[in-house]
KEVO-819633 format. One record per residue (C-alpha): z, y, x; residue in one letter; residue number from 1. Coordinates in nm, 2 decimals, decimal comma. Layout:
N
<zz:Z | yy:Y | xx:X | resn:a | resi:NUM>
...
// end
This chain:
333
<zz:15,51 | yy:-4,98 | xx:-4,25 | resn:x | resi:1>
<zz:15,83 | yy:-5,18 | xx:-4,14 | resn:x | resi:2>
<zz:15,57 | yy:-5,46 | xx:-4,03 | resn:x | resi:3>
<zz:15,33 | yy:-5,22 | xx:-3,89 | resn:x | resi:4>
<zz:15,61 | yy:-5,11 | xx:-3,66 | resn:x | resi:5>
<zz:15,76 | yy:-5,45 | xx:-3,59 | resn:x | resi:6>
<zz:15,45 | yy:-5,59 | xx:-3,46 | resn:x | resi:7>
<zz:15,33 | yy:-5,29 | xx:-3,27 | resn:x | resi:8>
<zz:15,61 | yy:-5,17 | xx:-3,07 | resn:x | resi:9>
<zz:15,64 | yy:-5,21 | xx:-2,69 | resn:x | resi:10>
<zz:15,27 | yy:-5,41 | xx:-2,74 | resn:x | resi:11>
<zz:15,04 | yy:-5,25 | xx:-2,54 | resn:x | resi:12>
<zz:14,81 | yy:-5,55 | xx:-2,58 | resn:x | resi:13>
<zz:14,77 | yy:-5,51 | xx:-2,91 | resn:x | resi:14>
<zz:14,82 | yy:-5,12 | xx:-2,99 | resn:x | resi:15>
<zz:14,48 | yy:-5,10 | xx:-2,73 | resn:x | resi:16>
<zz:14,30 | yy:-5,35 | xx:-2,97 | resn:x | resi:17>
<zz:14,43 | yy:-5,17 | xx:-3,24 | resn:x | resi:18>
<zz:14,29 | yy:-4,76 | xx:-3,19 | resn:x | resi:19>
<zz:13,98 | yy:-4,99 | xx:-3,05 | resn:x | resi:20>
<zz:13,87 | yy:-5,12 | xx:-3,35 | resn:x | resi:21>
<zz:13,92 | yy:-4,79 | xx:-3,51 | resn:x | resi:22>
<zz:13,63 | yy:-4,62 | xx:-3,25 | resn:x | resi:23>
<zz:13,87 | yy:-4,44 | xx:-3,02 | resn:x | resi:24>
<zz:13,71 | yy:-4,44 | xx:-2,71 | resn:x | resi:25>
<zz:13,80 | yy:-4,38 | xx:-2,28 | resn:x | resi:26>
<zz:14,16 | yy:-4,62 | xx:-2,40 | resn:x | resi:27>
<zz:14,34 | yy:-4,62 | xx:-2,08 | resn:x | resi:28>
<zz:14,74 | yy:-4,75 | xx:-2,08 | resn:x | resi:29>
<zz:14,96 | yy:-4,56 | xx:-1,83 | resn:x | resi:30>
<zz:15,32 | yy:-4,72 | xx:-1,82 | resn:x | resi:31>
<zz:15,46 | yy:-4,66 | xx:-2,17 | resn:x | resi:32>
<zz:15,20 | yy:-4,49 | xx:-2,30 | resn:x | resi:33>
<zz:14,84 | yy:-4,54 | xx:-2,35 | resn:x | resi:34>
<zz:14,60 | yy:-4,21 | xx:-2,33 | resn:x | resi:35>
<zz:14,24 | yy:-4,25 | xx:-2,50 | resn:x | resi:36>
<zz:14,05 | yy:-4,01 | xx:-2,69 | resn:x | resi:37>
<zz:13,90 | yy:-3,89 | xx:-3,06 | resn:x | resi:38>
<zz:13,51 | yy:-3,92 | xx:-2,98 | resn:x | resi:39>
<zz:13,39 | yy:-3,72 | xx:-2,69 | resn:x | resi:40>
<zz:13,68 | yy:-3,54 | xx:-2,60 | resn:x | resi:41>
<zz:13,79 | yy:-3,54 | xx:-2,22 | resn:x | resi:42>
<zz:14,00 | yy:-3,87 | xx:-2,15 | resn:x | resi:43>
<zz:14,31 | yy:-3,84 | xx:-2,20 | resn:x | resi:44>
<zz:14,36 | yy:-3,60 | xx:-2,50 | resn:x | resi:45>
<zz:14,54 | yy:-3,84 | xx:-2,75 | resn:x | resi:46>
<zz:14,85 | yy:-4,03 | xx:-2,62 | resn:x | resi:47>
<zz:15,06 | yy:-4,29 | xx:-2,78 | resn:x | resi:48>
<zz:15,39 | yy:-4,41 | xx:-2,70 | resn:x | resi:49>
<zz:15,45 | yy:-4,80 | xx:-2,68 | resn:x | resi:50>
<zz:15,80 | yy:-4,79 | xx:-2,75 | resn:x | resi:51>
<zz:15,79 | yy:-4,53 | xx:-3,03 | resn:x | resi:52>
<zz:15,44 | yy:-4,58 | xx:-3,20 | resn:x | resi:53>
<zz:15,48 | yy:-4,17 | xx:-3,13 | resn:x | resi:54>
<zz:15,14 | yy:-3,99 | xx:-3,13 | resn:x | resi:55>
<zz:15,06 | yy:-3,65 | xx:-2,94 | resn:x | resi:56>
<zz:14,66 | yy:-3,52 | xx:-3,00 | resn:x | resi:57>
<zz:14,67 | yy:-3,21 | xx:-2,71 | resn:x | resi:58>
<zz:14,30 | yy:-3,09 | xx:-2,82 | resn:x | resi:59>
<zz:14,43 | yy:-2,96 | xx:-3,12 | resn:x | resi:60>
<zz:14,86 | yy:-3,01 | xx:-3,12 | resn:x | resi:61>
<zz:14,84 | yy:-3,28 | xx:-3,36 | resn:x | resi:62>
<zz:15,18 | yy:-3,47 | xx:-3,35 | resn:x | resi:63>
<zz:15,29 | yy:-3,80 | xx:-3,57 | resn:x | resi:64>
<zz:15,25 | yy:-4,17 | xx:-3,52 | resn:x | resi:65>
<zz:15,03 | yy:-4,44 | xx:-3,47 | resn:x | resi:66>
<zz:14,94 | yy:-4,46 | xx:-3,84 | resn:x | resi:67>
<zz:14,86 | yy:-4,05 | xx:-3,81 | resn:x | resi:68>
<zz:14,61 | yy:-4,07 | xx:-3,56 | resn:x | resi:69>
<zz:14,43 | yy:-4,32 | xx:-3,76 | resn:x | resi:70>
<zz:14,46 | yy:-4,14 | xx:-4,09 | resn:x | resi:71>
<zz:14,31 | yy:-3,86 | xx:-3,93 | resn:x | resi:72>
<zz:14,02 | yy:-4,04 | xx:-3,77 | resn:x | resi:73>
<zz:13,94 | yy:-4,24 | xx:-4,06 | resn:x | resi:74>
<zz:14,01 | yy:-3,97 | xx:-4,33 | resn:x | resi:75>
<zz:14,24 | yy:-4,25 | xx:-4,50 | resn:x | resi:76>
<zz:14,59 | yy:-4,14 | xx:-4,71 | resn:x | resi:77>
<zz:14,89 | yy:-4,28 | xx:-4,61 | resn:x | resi:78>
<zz:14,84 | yy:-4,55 | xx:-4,82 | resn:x | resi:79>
<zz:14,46 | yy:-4,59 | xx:-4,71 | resn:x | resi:80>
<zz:14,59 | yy:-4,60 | xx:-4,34 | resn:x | resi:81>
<zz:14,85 | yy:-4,87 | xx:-4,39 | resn:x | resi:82>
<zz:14,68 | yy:-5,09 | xx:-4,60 | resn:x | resi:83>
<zz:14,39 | yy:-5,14 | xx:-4,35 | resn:x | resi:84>
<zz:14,60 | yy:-5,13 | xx:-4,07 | resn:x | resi:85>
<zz:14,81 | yy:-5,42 | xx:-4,20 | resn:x | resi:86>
<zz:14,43 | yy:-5,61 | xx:-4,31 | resn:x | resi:87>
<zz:14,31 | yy:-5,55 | xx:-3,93 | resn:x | resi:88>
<zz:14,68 | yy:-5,69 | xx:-3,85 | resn:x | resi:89>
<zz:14,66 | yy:-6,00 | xx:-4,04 | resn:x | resi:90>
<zz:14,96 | yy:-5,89 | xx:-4,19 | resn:x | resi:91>
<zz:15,08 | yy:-5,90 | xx:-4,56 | resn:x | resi:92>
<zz:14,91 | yy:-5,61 | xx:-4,75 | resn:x | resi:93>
<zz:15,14 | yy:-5,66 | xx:-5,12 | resn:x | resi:94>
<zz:14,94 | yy:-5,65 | xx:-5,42 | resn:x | resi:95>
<zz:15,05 | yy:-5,35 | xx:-5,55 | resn:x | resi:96>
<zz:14,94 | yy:-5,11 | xx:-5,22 | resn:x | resi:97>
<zz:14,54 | yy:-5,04 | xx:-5,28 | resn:x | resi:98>
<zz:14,26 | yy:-4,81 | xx:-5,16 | resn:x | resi:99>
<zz:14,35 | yy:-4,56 | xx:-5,35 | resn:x | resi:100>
<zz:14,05 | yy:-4,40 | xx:-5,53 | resn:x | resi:101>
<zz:14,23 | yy:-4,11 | xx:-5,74 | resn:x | resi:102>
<zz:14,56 | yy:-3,91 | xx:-5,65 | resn:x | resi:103>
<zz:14,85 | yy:-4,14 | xx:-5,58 | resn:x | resi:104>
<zz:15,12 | yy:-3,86 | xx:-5,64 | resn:x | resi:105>
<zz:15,02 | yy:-3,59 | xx:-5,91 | resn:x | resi:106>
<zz:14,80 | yy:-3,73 | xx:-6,14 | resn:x | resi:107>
<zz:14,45 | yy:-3,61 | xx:-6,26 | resn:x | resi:108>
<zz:14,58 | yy:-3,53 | xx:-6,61 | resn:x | resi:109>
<zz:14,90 | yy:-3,36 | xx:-6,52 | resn:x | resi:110>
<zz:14,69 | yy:-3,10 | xx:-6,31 | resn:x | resi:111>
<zz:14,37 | yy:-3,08 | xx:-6,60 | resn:x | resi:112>
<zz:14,71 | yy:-3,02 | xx:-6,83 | resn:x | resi:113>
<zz:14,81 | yy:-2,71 | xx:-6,56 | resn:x | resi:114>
<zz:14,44 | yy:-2,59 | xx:-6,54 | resn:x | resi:115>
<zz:14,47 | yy:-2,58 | xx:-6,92 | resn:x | resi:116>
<zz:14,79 | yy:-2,30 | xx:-6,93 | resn:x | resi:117>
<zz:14,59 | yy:-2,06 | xx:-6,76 | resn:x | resi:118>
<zz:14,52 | yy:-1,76 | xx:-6,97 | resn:x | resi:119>
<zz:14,19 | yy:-1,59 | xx:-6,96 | resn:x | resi:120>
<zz:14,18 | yy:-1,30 | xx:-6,71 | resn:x | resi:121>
<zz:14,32 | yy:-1,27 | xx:-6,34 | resn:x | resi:122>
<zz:14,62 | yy:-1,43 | xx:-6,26 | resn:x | resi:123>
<zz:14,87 | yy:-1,37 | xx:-5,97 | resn:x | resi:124>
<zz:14,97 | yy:-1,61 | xx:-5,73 | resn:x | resi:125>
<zz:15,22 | yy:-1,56 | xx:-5,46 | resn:x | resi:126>
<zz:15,28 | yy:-1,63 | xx:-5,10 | resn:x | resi:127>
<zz:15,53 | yy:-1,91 | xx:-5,21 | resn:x | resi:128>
<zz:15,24 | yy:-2,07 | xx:-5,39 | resn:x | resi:129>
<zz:15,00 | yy:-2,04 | xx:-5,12 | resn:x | resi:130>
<zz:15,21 | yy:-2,17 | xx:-4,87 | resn:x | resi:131>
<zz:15,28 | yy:-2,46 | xx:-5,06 | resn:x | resi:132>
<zz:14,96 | yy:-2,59 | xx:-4,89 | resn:x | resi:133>
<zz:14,97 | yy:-2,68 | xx:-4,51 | resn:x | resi:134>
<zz:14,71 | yy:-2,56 | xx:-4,26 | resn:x | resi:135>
<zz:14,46 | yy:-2,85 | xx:-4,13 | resn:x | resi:136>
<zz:14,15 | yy:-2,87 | xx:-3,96 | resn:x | resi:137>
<zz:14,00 | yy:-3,15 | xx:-4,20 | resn:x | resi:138>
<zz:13,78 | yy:-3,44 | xx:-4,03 | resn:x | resi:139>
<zz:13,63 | yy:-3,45 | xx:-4,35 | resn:x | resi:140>
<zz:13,46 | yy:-3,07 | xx:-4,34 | resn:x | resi:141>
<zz:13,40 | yy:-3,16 | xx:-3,94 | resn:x | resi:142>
<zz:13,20 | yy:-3,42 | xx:-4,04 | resn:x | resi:143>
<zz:13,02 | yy:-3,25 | xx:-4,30 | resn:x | resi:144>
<zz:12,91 | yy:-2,95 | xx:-3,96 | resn:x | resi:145>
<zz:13,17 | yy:-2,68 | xx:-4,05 | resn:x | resi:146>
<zz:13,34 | yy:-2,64 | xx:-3,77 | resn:x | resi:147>
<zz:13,69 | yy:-2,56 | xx:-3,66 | resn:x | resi:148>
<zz:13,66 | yy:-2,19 | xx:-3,60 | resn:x | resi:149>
<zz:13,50 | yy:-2,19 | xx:-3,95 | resn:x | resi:150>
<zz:13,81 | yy:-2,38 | xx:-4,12 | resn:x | resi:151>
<zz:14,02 | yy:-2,14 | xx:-3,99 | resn:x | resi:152>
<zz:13,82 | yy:-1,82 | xx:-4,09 | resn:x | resi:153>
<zz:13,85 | yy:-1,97 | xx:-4,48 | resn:x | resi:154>
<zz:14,20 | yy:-2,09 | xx:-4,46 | resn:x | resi:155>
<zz:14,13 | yy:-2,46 | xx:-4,50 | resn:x | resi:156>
<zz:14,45 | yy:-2,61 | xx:-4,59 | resn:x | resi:157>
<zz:14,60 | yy:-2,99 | xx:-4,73 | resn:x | resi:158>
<zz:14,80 | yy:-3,05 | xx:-5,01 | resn:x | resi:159>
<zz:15,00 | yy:-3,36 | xx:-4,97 | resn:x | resi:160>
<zz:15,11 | yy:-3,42 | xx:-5,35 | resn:x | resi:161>
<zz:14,73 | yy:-3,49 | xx:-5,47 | resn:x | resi:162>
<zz:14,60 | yy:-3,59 | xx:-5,13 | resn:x | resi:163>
<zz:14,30 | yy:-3,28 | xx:-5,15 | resn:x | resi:164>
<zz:14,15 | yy:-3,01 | xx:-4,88 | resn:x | resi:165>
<zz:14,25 | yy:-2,70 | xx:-5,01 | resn:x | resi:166>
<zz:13,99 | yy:-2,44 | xx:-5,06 | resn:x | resi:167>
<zz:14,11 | yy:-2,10 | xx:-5,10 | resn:x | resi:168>
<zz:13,89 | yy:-1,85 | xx:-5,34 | resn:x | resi:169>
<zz:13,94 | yy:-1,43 | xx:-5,27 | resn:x | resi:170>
<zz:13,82 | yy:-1,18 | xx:-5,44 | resn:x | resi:171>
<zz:13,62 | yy:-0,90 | xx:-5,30 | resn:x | resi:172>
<zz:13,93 | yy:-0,76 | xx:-5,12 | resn:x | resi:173>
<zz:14,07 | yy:-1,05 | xx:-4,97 | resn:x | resi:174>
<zz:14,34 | yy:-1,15 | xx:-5,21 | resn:x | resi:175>
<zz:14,38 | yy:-1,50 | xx:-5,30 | resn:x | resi:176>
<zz:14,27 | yy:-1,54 | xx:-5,66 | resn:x | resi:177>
<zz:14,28 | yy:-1,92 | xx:-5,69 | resn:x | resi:178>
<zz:14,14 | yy:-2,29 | xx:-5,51 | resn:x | resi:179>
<zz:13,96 | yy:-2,59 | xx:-5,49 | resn:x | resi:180>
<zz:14,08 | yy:-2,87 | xx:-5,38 | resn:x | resi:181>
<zz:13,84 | yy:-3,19 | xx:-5,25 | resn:x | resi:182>
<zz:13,97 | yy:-3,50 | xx:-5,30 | resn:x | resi:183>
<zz:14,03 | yy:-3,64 | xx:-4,92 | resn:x | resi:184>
<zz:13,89 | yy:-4,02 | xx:-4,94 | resn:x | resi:185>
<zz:13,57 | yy:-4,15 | xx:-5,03 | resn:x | resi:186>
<zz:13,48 | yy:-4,15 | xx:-5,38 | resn:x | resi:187>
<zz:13,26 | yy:-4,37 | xx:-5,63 | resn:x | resi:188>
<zz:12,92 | yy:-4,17 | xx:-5,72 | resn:x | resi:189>
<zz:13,06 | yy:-4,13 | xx:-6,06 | resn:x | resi:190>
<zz:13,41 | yy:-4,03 | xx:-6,01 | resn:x | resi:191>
<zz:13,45 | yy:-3,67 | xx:-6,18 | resn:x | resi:192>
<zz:13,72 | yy:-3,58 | xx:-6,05 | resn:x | resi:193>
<zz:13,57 | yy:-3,51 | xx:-5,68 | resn:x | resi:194>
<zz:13,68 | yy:-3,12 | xx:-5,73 | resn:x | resi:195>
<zz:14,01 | yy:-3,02 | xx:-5,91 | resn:x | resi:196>
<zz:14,17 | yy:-2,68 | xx:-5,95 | resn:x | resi:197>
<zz:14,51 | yy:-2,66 | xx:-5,82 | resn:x | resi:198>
<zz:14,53 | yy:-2,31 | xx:-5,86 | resn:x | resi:199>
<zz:14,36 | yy:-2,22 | xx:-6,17 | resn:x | resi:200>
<zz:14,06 | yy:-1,94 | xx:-6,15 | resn:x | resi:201>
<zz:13,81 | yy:-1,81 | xx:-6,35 | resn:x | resi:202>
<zz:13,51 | yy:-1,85 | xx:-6,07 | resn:x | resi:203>
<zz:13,26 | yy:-1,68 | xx:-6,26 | resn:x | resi:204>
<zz:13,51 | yy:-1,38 | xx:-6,17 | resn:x | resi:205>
<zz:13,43 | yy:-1,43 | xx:-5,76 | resn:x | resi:206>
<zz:13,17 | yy:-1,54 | xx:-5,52 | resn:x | resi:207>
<zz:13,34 | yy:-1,74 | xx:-5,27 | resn:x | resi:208>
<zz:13,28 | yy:-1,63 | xx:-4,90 | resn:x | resi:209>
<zz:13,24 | yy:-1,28 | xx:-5,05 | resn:x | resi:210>
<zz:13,46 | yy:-1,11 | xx:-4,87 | resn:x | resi:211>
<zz:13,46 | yy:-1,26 | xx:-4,55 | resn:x | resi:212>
<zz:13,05 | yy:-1,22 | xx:-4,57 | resn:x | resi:213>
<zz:13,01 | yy:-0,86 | xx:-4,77 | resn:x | resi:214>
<zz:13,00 | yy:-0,65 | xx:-4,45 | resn:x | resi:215>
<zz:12,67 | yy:-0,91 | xx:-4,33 | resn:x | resi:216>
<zz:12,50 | yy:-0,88 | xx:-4,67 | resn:x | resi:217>
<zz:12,54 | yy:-0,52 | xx:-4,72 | resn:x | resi:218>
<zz:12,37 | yy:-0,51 | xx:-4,35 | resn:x | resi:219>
<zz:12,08 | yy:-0,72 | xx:-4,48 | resn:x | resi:220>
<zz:12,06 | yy:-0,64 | xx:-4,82 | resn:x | resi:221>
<zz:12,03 | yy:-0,96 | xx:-4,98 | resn:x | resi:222>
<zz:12,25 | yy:-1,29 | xx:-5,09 | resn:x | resi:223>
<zz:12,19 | yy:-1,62 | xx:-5,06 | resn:x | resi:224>
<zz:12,35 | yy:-1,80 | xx:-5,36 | resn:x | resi:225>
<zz:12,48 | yy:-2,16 | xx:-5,32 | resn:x | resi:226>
<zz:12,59 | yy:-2,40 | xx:-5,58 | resn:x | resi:227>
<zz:12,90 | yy:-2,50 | xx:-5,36 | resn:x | resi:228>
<zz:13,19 | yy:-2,37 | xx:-5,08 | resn:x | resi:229>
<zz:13,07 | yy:-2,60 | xx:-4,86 | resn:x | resi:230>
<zz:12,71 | yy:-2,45 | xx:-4,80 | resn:x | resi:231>
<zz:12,91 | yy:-2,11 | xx:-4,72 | resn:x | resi:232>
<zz:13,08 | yy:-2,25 | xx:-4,48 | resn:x | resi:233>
<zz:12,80 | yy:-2,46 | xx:-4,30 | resn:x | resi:234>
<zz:12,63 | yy:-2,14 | xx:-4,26 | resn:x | resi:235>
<zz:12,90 | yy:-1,98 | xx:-4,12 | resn:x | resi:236>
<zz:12,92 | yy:-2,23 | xx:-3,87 | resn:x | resi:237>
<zz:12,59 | yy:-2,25 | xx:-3,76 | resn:x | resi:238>
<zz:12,54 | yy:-1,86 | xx:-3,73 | resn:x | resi:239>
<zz:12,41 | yy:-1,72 | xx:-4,09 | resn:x | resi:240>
<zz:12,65 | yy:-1,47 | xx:-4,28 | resn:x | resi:241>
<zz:12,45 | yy:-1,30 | xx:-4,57 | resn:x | resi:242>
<zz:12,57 | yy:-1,56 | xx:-4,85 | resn:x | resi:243>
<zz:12,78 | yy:-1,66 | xx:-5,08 | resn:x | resi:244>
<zz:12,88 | yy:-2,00 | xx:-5,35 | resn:x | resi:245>
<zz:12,86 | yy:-1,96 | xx:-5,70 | resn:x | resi:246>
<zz:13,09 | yy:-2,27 | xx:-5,76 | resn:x | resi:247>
<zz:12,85 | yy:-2,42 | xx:-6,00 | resn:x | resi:248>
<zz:12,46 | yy:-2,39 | xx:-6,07 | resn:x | resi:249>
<zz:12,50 | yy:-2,06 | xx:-6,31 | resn:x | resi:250>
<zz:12,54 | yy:-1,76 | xx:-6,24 | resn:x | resi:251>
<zz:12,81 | yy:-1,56 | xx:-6,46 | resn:x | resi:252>
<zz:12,73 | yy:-1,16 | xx:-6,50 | resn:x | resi:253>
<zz:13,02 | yy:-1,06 | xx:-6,34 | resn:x | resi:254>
<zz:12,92 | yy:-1,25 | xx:-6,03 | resn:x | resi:255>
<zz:12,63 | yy:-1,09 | xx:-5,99 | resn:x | resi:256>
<zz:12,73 | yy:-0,74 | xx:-6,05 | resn:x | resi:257>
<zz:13,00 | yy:-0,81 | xx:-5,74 | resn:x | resi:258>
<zz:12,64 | yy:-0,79 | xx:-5,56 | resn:x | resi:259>
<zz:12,49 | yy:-0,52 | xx:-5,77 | resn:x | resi:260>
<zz:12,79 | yy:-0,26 | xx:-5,64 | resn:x | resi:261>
<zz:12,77 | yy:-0,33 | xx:-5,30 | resn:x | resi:262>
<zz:12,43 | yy:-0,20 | xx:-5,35 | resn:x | resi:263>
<zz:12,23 | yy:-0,57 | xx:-5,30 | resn:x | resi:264>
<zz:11,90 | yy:-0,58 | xx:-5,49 | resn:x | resi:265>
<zz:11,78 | yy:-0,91 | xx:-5,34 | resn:x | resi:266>
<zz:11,90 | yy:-1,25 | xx:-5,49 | resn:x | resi:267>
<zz:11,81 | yy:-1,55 | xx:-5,32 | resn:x | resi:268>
<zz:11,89 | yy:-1,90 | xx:-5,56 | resn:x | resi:269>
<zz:11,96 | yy:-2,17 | xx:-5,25 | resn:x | resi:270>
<zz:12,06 | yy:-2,45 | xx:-5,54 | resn:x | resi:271>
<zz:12,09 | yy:-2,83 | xx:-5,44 | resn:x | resi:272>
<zz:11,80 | yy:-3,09 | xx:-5,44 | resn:x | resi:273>
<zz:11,90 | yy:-3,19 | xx:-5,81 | resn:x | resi:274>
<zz:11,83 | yy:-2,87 | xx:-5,93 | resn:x | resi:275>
<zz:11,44 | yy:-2,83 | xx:-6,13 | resn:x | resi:276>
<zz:11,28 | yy:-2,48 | xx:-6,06 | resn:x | resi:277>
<zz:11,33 | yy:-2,45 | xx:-6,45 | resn:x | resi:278>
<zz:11,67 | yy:-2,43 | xx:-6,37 | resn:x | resi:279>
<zz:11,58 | yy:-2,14 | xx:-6,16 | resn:x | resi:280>
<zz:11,36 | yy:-1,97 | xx:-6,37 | resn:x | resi:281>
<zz:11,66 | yy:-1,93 | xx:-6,62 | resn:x | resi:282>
<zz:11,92 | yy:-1,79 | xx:-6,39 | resn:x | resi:283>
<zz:11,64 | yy:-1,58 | xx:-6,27 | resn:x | resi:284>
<zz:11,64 | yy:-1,46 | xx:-6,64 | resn:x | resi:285>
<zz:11,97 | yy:-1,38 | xx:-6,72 | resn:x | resi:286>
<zz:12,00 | yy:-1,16 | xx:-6,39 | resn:x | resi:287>
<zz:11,69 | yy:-0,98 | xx:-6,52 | resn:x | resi:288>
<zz:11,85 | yy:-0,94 | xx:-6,83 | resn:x | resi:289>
<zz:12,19 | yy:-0,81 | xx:-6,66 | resn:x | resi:290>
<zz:12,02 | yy:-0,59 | xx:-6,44 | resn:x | resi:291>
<zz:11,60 | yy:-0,53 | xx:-6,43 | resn:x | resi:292>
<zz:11,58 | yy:-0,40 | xx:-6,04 | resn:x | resi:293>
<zz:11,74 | yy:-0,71 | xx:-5,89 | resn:x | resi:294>
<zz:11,49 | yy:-0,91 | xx:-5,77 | resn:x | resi:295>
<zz:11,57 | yy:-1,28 | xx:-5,77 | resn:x | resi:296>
<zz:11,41 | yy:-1,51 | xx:-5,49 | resn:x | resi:297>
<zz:11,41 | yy:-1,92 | xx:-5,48 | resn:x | resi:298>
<zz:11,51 | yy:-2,09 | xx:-5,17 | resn:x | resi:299>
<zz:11,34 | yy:-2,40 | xx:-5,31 | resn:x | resi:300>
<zz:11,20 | yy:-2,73 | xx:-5,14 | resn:x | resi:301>
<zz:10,90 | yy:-2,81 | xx:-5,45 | resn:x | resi:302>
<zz:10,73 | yy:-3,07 | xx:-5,21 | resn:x | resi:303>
<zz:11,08 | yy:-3,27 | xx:-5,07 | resn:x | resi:304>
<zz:10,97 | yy:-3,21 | xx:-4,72 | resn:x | resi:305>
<zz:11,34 | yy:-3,13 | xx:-4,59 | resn:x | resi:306>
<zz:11,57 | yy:-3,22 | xx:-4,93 | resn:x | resi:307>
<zz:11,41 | yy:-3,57 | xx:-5,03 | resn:x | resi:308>
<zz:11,39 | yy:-3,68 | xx:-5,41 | resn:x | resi:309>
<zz:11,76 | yy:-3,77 | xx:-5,52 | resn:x | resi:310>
<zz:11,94 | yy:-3,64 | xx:-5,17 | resn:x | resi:311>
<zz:12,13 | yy:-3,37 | xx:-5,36 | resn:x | resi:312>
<zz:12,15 | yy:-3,19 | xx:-5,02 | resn:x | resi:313>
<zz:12,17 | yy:-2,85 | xx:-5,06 | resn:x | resi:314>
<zz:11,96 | yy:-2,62 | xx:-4,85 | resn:x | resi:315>
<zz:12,23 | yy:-2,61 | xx:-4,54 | resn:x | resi:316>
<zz:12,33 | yy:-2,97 | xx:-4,50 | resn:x | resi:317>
<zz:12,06 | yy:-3,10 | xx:-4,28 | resn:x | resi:318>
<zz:12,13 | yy:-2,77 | xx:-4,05 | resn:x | resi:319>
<zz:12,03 | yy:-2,41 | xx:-3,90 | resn:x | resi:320>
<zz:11,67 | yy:-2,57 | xx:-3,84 | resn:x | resi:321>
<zz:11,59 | yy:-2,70 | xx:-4,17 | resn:x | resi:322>
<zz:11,76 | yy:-2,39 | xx:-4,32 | resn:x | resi:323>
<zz:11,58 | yy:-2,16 | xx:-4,15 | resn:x | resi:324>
<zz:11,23 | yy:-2,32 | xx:-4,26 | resn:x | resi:325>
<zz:11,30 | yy:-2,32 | xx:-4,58 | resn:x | resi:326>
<zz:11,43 | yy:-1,97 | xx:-4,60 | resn:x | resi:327>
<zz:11,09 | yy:-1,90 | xx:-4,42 | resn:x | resi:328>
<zz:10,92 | yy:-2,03 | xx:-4,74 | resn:x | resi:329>
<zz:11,14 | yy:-1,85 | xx:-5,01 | resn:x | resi:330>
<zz:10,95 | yy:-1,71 | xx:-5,30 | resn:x | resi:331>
<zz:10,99 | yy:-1,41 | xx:-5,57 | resn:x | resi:332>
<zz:11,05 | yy:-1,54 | xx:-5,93 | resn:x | resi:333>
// end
């Protein structure tokens, strides 16, 4: 970081090819600063100072250095953000500084090991632990269409130790009961640990987005059931209220009678592309089982025409269009 600093200071020449290459676009030095912006932002809504490194982002009060404003564009760690930096730099990277592609601080086994202390049942958290997390707006979920209003609705928060976007879980009254948290960096297809459980939670307790949704799907009368927190939130972004995630592809009995006593009869499966219509046909089963007048609906794209062969998308990836032409299509199993 030393030679990051070194080599940048009081070098407007090369702080300006610097955000450049990183896509930061209407660059403009004024004095001892230089004002540029994230995409298509009004000019002028990121500054950094020459003589400090110093980094101000007014859109959304964003305050570090240099290296902040590019872990934030690129999604990078820390250690992510200096290591290309110092490639892009031509300066010396060390050998023992990497992309990282696991949690740098905590490790993977020391929070399975937590996970593992969890008795079975409902256990309390408190503010303290909450707040351990900090409040973001992630670039990450931005990317993915859930938008900033959205993030703040669900509490979207960062936890620094593991280097993973918080996702908080409620139960039907709005008490935190547990989260996910997404690993912040881009990850190999087969890296298992993409979600981890920071605060430990039986899910097949809660539907997440339950209680910020209920009021919507009591209105409508039916659910659309997700495989995963992010589809919740997409549709909360683009404008559709009446669901809610499972956290997995099966639905537990206590899930579904969260639905059954706020009077919801309908059940519509919105599972990702992976997902055979055997798969459905099971769930559909079980809820039968559980509870004979619930009728169970499949949100389900047999042809590929919107979720192509081996996409995974789920149903609210590719938008409110595409969503709403599938739901258009939804059939009784």
């Amino acid at each position: 970081m030393e030679a990051i600093k070194a080599l940048l200071t009081s070098n407007e020449n090369q702080i300006v090819d610097l955000i450049d290459a990183y896509g930061f676009c209407n660059i403009t030095p004024c004095g001892d600063s230089i004002k540029f912006a994230f995409d298509d932002e009004s000019k002028g809504s990121c500054v950094i100072k020459t003589d400090t490194l110093q980094y101000t982002r007014w859109s959304n009060n964003t305050h570090g250095d240099i290296v902040t404003a590019i872990m934030h564009k690129m999604n990078f760690s820390f250690k992510e953000a200096v290591f290309d930096i110092k490639t892009k730099l031509g300066l010396s990277t060390n050998s023992n500084i990497v992309l990282v592609s696991k949690p740098t601080r905590k490790s993977i086994f020391s929070i399975l090991k937590d996970n593992l202390k969890m008795i079975k049942g409902t256990f309390e958290y408190t503010q303290y632990d909450i707040n351990k997390y900090q409040p973001i707006i992630s670039t990450m979920f931005r990317r993915d269409n859930i938008f900033l209003n959205t993030q703040c609705m669900f509490d979207i928060r960062y936890d620094k130790e593991t280097d993973r976007i918080v996702i908080f879980w409620k139960d039907i009254n709005g008490k935190i009961v547990g989260n996910t948290a997404r690993a912040n960096w881009e990850i190999a297809k087969d890296y298992p640990y993409k979600y981890l459980s920071l605060m430990p939670f039986n899910k097949k307790n809660y539907l997440f987005g339950l209680y910020e949704n209920k009021e919507y799907i009591k209105k409508s009368g039916y659910c659309v059931l997700f495989e995963a927190e992010k589809s919740t939130m997409q549709c909360h972004s683009f404008g559709f209220r009446s669901c809610a995630s499972i956290g997995s592809s099966h639905v537990d009995k206590l899930q579904v009678e969260l639905l059954y006593n706020l009077g919801i009869r309908n059940i519509i499966l919105a599972y990702d592309e992976d997902k055979h219509i055997i798969e459905y046909l099971k769930v559909k089963g079980d809820i039968s089982e559980w509870y004979p007048d619930m009728n169970v609906y499949a949100l389900y794209d047999r042809e590929k025409q919107y979720l192509k062969l081996g996409s995974k998308k789920s149903p609210s990836d590719l938008g409110l269009e595409v969503f709403q032409n599938l739901f258009n299509k939804i059939q009784k199993i």
